[in-house]
N, CA, C and O of each residue as an XYZ file, in Angstrom:
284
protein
N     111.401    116.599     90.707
C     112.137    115.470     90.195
C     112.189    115.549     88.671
O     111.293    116.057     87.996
N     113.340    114.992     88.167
C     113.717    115.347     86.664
C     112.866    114.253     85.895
O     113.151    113.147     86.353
N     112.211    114.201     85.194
C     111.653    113.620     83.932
C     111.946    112.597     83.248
O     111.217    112.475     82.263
N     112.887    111.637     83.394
C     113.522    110.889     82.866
C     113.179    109.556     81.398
O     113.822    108.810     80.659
N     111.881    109.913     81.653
C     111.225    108.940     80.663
C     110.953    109.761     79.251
O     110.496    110.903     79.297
N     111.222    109.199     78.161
C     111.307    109.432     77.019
C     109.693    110.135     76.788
O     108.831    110.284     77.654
N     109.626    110.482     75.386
C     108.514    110.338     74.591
C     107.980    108.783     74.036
O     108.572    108.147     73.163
N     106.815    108.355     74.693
C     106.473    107.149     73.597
C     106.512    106.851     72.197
O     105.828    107.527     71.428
N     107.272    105.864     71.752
C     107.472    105.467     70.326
C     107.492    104.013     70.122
O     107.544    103.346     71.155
N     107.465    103.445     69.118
C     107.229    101.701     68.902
C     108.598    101.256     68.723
O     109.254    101.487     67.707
N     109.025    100.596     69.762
C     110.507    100.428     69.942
C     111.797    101.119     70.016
O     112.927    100.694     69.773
N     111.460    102.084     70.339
C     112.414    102.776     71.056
C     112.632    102.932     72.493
O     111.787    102.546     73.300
N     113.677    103.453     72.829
C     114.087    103.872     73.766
C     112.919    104.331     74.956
O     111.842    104.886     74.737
N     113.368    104.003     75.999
C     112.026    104.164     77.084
C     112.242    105.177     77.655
O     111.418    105.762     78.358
N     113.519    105.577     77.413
C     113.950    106.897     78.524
C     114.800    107.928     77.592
O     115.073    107.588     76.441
N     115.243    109.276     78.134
C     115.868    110.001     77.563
C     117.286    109.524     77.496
O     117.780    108.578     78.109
N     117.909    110.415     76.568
C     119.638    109.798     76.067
C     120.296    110.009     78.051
O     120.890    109.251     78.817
N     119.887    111.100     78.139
C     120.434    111.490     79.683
C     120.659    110.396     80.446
O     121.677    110.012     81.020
N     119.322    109.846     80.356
C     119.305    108.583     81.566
C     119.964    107.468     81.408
O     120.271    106.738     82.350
N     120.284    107.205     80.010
C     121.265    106.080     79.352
C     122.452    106.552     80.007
O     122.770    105.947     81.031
N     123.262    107.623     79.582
C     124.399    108.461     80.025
C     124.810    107.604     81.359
O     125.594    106.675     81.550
N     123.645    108.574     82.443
C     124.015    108.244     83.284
C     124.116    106.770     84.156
O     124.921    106.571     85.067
N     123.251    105.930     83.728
C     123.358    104.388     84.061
C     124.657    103.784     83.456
O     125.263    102.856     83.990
N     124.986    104.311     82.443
C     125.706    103.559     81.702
C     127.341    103.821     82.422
O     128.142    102.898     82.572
N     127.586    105.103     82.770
C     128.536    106.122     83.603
C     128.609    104.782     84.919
O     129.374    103.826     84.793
N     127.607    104.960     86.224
C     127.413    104.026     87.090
C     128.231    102.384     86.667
O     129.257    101.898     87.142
N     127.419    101.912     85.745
C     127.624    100.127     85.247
C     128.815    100.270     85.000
O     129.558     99.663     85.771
N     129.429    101.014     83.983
C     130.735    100.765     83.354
C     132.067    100.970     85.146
O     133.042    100.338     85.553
N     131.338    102.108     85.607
C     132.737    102.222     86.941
C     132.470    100.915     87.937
O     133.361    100.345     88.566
N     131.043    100.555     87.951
C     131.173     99.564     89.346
C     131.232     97.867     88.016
O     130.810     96.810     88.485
N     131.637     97.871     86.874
C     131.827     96.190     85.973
C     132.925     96.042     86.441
O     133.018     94.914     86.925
N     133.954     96.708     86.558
C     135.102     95.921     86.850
C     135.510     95.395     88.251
O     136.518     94.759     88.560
N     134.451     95.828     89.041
C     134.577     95.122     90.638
C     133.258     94.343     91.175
O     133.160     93.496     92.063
N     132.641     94.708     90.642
C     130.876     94.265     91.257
C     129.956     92.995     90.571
O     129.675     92.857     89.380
N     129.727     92.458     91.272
C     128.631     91.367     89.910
C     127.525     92.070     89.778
O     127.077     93.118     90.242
N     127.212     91.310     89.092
C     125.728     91.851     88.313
C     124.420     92.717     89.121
O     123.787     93.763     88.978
N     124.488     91.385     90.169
C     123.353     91.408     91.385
C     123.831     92.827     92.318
O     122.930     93.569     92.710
N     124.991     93.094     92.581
C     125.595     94.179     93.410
C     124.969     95.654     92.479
O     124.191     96.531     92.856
N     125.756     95.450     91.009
C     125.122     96.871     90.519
C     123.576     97.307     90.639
O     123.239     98.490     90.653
N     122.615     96.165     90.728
C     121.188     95.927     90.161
C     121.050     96.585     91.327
O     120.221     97.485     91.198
N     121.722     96.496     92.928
C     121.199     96.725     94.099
C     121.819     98.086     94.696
O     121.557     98.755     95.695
N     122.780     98.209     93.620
C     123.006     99.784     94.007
C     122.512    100.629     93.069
O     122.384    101.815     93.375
N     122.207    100.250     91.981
C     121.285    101.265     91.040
C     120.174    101.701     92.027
O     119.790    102.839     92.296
N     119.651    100.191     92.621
C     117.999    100.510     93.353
C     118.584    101.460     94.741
O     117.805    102.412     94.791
N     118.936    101.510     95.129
C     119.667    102.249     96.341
C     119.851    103.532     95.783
O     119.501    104.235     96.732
N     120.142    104.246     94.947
C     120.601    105.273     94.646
C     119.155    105.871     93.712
O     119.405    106.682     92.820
N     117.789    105.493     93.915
C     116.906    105.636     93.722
C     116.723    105.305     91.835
O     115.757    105.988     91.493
N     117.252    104.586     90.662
C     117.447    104.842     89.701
C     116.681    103.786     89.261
O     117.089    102.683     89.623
N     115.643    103.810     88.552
C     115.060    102.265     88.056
C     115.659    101.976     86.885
O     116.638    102.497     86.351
N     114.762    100.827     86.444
C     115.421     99.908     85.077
C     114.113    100.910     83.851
O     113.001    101.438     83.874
N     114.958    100.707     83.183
C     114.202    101.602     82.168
C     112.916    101.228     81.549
O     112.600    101.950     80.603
N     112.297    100.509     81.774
C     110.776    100.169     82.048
C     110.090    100.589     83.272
O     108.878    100.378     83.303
N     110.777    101.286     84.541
C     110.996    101.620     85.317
C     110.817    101.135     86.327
O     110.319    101.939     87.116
N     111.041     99.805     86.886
C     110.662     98.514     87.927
C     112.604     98.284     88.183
O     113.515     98.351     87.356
N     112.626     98.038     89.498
C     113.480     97.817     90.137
C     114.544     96.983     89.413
O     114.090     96.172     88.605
N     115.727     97.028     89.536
C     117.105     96.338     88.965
C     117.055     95.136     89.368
O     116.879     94.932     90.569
N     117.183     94.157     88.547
C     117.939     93.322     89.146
C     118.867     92.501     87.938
O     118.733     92.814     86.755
N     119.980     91.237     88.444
C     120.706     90.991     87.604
C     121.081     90.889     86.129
O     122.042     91.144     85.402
N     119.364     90.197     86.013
C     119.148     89.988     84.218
C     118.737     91.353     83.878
O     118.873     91.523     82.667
N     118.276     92.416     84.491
C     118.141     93.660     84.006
C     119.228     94.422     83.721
O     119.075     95.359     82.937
N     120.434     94.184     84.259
C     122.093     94.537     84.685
C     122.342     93.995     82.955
O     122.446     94.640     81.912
N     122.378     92.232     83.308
C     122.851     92.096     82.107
C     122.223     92.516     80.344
O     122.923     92.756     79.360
N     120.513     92.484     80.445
C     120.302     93.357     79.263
C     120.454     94.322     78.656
O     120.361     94.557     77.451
N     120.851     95.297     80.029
C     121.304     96.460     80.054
C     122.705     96.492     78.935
O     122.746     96.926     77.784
N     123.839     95.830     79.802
C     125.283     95.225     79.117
C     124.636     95.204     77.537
O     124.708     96.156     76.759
N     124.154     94.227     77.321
C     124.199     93.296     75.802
C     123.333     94.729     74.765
O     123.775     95.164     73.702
N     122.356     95.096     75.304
C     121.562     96.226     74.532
C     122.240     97.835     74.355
O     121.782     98.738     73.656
N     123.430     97.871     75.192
C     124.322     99.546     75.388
C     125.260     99.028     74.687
O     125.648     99.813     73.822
N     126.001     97.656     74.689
C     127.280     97.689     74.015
C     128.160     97.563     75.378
O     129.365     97.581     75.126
N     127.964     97.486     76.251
C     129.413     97.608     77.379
C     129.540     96.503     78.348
O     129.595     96.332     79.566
N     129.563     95.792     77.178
C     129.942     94.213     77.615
C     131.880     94.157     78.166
O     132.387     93.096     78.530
């Protein structure tokens, strides 16, 4: 399994640029049809955690949004 978690640093990023990429790829194709709660539950379905690495859910969806820019 690929590595996905960053190097530790004091406020940074928890994960590699990769893993941003690819969540961000996912959120942006399923925002224009899905609510919040739907993406949170197909991230977790498709085995992908929240970048603290604990399961998706809505307000994790939306911090996600407000902290990437792809509101």
């Amino acid at each position: 399994m690929l590595n996905t978690f960053a190097r530790p640093q004091f406020a940074g990023k928890a994960r590699t640029p990769e893993y941003y990429v690819t969540v961000s790829r996912i959120v942006e194709t399923l925002r224009e049809t899905a609510s919040l709660a739907t993406i949170a539950q197909h991230l977790n379905s498709v085995g992908i955690s929240s970048p603290r690495g604990k399961p998706w859910v809505k307000q994790t969806v939306a911090n996600f949004l407000r902290q990437t820019s792809l509101k």
